[in-house]
N, C-alpha and C positions, 0 to 999 in steps of 0.2 A: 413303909413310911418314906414320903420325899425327906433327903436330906436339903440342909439350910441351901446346901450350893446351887443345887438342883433347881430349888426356889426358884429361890432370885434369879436363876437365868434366865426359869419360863416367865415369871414377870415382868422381866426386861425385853423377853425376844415379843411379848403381850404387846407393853408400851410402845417398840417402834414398828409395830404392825398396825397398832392404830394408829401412832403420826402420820404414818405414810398414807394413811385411810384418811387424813382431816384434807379438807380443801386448803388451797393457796394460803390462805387469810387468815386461818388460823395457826398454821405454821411459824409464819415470820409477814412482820409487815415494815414496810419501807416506806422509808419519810423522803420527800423529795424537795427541794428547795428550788422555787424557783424565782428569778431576780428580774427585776427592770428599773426603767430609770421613769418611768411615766408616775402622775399622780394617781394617788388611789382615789378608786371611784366610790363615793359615798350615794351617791342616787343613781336611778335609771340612766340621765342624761350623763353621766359622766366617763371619764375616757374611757372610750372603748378597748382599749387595747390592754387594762386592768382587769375588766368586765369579762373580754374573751379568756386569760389566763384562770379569772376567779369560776368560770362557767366549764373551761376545759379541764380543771382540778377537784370541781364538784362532782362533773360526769365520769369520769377518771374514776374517781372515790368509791362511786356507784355502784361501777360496772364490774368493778374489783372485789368488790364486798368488801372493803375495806381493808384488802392489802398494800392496795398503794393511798397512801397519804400525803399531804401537801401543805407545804408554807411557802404564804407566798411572802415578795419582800420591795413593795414597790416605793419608785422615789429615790432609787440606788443605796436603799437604805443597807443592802448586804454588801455591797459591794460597787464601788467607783462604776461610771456609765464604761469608760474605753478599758474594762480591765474584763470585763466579762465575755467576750469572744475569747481571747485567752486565756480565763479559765476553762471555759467549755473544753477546750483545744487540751486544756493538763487532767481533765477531770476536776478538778479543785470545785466546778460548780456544778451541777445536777441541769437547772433548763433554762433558759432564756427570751422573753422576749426583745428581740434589740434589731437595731439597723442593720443589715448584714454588712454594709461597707462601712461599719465602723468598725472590722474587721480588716480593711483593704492593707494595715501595715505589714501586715504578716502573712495575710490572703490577699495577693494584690490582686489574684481572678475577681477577685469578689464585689472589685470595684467597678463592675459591668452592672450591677443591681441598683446603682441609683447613678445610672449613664443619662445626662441631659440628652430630651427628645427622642428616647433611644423608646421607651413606652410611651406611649399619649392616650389610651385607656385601660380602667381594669381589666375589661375583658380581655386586651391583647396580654396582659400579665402574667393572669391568670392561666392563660394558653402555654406558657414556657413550661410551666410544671410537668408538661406530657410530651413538648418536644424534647429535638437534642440538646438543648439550651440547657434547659429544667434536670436532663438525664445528665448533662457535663455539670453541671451543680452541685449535683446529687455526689456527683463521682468525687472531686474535688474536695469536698467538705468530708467526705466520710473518711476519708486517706488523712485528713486532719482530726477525726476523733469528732464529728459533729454529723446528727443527724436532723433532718427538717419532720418538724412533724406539723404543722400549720403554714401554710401561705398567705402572707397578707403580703398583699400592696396596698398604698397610701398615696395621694398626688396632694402636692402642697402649692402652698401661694406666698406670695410675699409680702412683708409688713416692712416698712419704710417712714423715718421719721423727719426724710427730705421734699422725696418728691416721688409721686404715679412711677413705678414700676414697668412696664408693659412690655417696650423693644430695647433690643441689645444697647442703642443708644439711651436708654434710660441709664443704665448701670454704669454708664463715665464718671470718675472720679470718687464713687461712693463706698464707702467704706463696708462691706459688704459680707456675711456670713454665706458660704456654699453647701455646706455639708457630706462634704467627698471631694478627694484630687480633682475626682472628675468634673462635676460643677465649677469646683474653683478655676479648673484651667477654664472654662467655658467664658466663666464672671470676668475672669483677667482678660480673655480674646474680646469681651466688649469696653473694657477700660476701666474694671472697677479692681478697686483695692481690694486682697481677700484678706481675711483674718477666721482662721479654722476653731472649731467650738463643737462639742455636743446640744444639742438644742435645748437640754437643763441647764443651758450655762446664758441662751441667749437675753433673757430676761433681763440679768442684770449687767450686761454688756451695754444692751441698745439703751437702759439706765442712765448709764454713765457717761454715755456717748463713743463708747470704742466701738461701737455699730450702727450705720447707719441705716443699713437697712437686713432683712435676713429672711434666705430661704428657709421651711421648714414643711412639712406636712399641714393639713389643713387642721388636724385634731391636734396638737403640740404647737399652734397660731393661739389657740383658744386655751388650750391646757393650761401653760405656762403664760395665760395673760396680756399676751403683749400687746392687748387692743388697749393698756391704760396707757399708751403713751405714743402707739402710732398712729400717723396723721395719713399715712396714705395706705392702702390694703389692694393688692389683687388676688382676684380669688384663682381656686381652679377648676369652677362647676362645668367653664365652658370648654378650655383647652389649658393643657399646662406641660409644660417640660419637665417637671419634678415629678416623677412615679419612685418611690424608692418601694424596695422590701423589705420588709420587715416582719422575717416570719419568727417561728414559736421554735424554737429550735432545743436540743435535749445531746447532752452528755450520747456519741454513741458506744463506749465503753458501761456505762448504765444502761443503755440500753437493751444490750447485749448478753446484760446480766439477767435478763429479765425472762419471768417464763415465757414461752409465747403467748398463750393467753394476754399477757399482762402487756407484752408488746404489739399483742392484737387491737386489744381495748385501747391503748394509745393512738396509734397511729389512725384507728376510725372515728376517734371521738375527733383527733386532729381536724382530720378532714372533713370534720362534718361539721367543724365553724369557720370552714374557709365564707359560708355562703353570710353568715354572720357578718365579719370581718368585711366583704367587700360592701353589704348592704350601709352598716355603718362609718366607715369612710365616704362614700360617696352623704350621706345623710351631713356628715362634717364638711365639707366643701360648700354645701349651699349654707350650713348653721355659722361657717366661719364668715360666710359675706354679710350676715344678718346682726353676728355680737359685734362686727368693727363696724358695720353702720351704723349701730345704736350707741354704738363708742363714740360716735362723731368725725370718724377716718372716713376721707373718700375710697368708695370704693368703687374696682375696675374690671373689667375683665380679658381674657388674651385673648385674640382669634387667629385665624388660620394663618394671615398673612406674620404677625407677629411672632407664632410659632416657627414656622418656617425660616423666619430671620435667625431667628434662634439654631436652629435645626444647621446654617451653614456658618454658624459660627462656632456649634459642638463639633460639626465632621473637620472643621481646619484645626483645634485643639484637642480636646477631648477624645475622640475616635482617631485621631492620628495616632497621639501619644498610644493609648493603648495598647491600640493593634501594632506598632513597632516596638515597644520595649515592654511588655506584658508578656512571657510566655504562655504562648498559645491563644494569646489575645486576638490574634487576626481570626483563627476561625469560630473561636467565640463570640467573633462580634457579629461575622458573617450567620454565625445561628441565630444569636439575635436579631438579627436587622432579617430573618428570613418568617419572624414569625408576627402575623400583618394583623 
């Protein structure tokens, strides 16, 4: 006769024979939080950049069989817009959608991702990811606790409650939101006043009148409204100096913890709404010229020469500073400026 001891050993040596027999999913499942500060999107048409998280967390869910799990939390309703690169950086937050250079206080590299003129279209963007640019990124971020698992670029326009927008001479004396060191030094080398904000903040800035006028993406022009009250709009269907990034980026100490499989499925689901991401940005660029002319804002657009004015009034501010007081900013920029 087995004695009692005997038992319950073989019982127990039973049960974690079979744990170790169950798939991922049934073992342990992980809840993952991830934060932004864009509106949630209730229909098809609405912000994309809600849509891609909620589409990337569905596929995610999928592919996992339900080990990895997701809340999402948009509207900065988890946590403050400029506090979440810095959690990523503590762990304190699991993923992120956000600006990367709203990062740049801490990651002053980071302040090359939304460098005026420095992009002029997605596709050149999109191209960094696979040079040295993308690979110096990559390196920089991970050494801070952050990995990229989505790429998006965005190119934005400007909404103005004084006057047409267009060349560097437009932006004299105007009170002015940049959305980066970088831009701001850009906006000050043409004469305007800056005054720094997260773009959940512009709405009721240019309200109130502490903004006259304000860069921002094409999809957070529309998001956040600000066609009820601006009177002038350029778009950026045709040309634009604003390309910011703004990828989907994940905790890489969570990352880390993750089985491969699990950091398999991540990283390809990532990737495989980059093609998402740039279709509808570009779709918001021409959708932003259409809600502010139905707003009753003139609207304008930039061309070559325009940009170009622009382009040498970023390389005597912006690309200066950088590249002199940015470590390692000169040949990051040179990588940049290498990829056409």
């Amino acid at each position: 006769m087995i004695s009692k001891t005997k038992r319950h050993l073989t019982l127990a040596i039973a049960a974690a024979a079979f744990a170790c027999a169950l798939p991922a999913h049934a073992q342990a499942q992980r809840v993952i939080k991830i934060s932004h500060q864009f509106p949630a999107a209730t229909t098809e048409d609405g912000d994309f950049r809600d849509r891609l998280v909620r589409r990337f967390a569905a596929e995610v869910e999928k592919q996992s069989k339900g080990s990895l799990k997701f809340e999402i939390y948009p509207g900065s309703s988890l946590m403050k817009t400029n506090s979440q690169i810095g959690a990523l950086r503590k762990s304190a937050l699991d993923m992120s959608l956000v600006p990367l250079a709203y990062g740049g206080g801490e990651i002053p590299q980071v302040n090359i991702t939304l460098m005026p003129t420095l992009v002029s279209s997605y596709e050149q963007g999109m191209r960094w990811k696979t040079a040295p640019v993308g690979k110096e990124l990559d390196r920089i971020l991970a050494d801070k606790n952050i990995k990229i698992v989505t790429w998006v670029w965005q190119a934005g326009g400007i909404a103005s409650t004084k006057k047409t927008v267009v060349a560097p001479d437009d932006a004299k004396g105007l009170k002015f939101r940049g959305g980066s060191k970088e831009m701001d030094q850009m906006l000050k080398g043409a004469g305007a006043a800056v005054t720094g904000m997260p773009s959940s903040e512009i709405y009721s800035a240019m309200q109130s009148g502490v903004l006259d006028a304000a860069l921002t993406s094409s999809t957070s022009l529309i998001s956040f409204r600000l066609q009820e009250f601006t009177k002038f709009a350029t778009t950026a269907r045709n040309k634009s100096f604003w390309f910011m990034f703004e990828p989907l980026l994940i905790s890489k100490s969570l990352y880390d913890s993750l089985t491969p499989e699990q950091q398999k499925i991540i990283s390809e689901v990532g990737a495989s709404l980059e093609k998402f991401g740039v279709e509808e940005a570009k779709k918001d660029d021409q959708r932003m010229a259409d809600v502010f002319a139905k707003a009753g804002a003139k609207v304008s657009d930039m061309d070559e020469k325009a940009f170009m004015a622009w382009r040498g009034v970023a390389e005597q501010t912006a690309f200066k500073d950088f590249a002199e007081n940015i470590k390692g900013g000169r040949e990051l920029l040179d990588m940049a400026l290498s990829v056409k």
